[in-house]
C-alpha positions in Angstrom: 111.2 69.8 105.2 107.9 69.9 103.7 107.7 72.5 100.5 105.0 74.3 98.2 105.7 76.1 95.3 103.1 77.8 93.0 104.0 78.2 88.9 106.0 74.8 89.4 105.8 73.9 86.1 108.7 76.4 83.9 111.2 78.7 85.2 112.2 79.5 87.8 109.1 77.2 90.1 110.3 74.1 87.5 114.1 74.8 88.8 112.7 75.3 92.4 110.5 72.2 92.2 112.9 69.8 90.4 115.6 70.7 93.8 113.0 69.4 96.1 111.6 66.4 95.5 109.2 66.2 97.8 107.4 69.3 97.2 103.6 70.3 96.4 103.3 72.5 93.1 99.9 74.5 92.6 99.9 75.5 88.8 96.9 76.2 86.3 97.9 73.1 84.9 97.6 70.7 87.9 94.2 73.0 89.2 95.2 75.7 90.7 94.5 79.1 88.8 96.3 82.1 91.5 94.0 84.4 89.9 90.8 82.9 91.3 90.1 83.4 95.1 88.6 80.4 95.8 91.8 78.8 94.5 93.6 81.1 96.9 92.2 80.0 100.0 92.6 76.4 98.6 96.2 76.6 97.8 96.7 78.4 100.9 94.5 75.9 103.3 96.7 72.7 101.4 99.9 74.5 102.4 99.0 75.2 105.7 101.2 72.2 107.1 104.2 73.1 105.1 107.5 74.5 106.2 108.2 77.0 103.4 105.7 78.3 100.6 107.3 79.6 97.5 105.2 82.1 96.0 106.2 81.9 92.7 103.2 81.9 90.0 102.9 85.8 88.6 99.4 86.9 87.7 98.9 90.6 88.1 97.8 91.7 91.4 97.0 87.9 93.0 100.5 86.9 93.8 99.9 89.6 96.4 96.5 88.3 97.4 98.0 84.8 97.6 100.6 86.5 100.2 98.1 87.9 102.4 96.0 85.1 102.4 98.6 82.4 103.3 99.5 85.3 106.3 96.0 83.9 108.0 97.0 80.1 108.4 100.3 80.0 107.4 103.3 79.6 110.3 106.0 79.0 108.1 108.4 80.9 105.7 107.3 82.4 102.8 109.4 83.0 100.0 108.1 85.7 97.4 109.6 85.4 93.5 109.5 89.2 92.9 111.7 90.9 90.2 113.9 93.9 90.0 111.8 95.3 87.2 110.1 96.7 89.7 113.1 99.7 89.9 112.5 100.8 86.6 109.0 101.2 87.2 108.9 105.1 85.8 110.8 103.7 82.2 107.9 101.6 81.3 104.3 101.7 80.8 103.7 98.4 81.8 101.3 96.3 84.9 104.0 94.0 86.0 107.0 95.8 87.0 104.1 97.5 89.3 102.8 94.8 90.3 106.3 93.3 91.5 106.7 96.7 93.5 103.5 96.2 95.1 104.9 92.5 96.1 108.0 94.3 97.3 106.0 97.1 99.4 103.6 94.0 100.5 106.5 91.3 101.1 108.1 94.4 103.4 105.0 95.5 105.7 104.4 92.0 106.5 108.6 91.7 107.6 108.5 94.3 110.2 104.6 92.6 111.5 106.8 89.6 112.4 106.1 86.9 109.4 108.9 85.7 108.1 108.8 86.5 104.8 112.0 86.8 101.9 111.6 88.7 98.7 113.8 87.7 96.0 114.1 89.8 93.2 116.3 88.4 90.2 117.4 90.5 87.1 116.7 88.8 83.9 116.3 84.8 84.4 116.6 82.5 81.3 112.8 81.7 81.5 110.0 81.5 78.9 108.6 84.9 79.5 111.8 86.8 78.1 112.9 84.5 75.5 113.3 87.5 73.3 115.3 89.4 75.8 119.1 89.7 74.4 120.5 90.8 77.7 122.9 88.7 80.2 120.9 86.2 81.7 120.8 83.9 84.7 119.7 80.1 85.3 116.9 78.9 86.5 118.7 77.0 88.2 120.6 80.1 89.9 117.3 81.6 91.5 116.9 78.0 93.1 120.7 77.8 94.5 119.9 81.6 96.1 116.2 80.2 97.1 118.0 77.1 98.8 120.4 79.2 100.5 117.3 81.4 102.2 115.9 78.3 103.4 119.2 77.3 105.2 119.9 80.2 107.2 119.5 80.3 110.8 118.0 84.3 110.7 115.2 85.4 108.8 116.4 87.0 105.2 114.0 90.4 104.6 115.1 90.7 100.7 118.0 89.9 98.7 118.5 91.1 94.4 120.3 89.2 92.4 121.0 90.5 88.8 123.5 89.1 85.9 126.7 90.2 85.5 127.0 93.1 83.2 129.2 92.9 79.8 131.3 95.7 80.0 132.7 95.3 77.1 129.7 97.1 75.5 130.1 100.0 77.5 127.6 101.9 79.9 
């Protein structure tokens, strides 16, 4: 099974990479900058051939771009790294809990067209970007068991949230 994974390089697209050996990983730091759209079309053209495309790599609104664009060439599954943030969108004044929303709403229109296409959306993940975050945490590792388990089944998957377990022991 041939495998492409943007953001391979921490989190969640190191723990997704580091399963399968074998894959291609796009990253700002191997050339490949999501944000650009000439680097879109690249990444999407190279991965053309592949079986499953992880769409990993978060920058604003072109993780959705990078969606659509792979839907023009692309035949086989795509795997979106979204993010439940995006259910607390009305607590925060922040761009990326929208933007994940917009991945959901983007993720599910293309679903019904006929692409086979799995959101994921994990609670908080042990990664780099929420070092400072003292709540229950997943692995890295995790998200890549539940990415693996996508791959393997025989039916498409439209979505599937995953969050840590909660310490009740704090109270609610």
């Amino acid at each position: 099974m041939k495998i492409a994974i943007t953001g391979h390089t921490t989190g969640i697209g190191k723990a997704i990479f580091d399963r399968y050996p074998d894959a291609i990983g796009f990253s700002r730091a191997t050339g490949y900058d999501i944000d650009l759209y000439g680097h879109r079309v690249r990444i999407a053209r190279e991965s053309k051939d592949c079986d499953v495309f992880i769409n990993n790599a978060y920058y604003d609104n072109a993780q959705i771009e990078l969606l659509y664009e792979l839907t023009k060439e692309f035949k086989g599954h795509i795997i979106n790294i979204s993010s439940n943030s995006a259910d607390g969108i009305k607590k925060d004044k922040r761009r990326y809990p929208v933007y994940k929303a917009a991945l959901d709403k983007a993720s599910e229109q293309l679903f019904y067209k006929g692409f086979n296409v799995t959101n994921v959306r994990p609670g908080y993940v042990d990664t780099p970007r929420i070092k400072d975050v003292t709540e229950t945490k997943m692995s890295p590792e995790y998200i890549a068991d539940i990415v693996d388990w996508i791959i393997k089944q025989p039916h498409r998957v439209k979505d599937i949230t995953v969050c840590p377990t909660i310490n009740t022991t704090k109270g609610l």
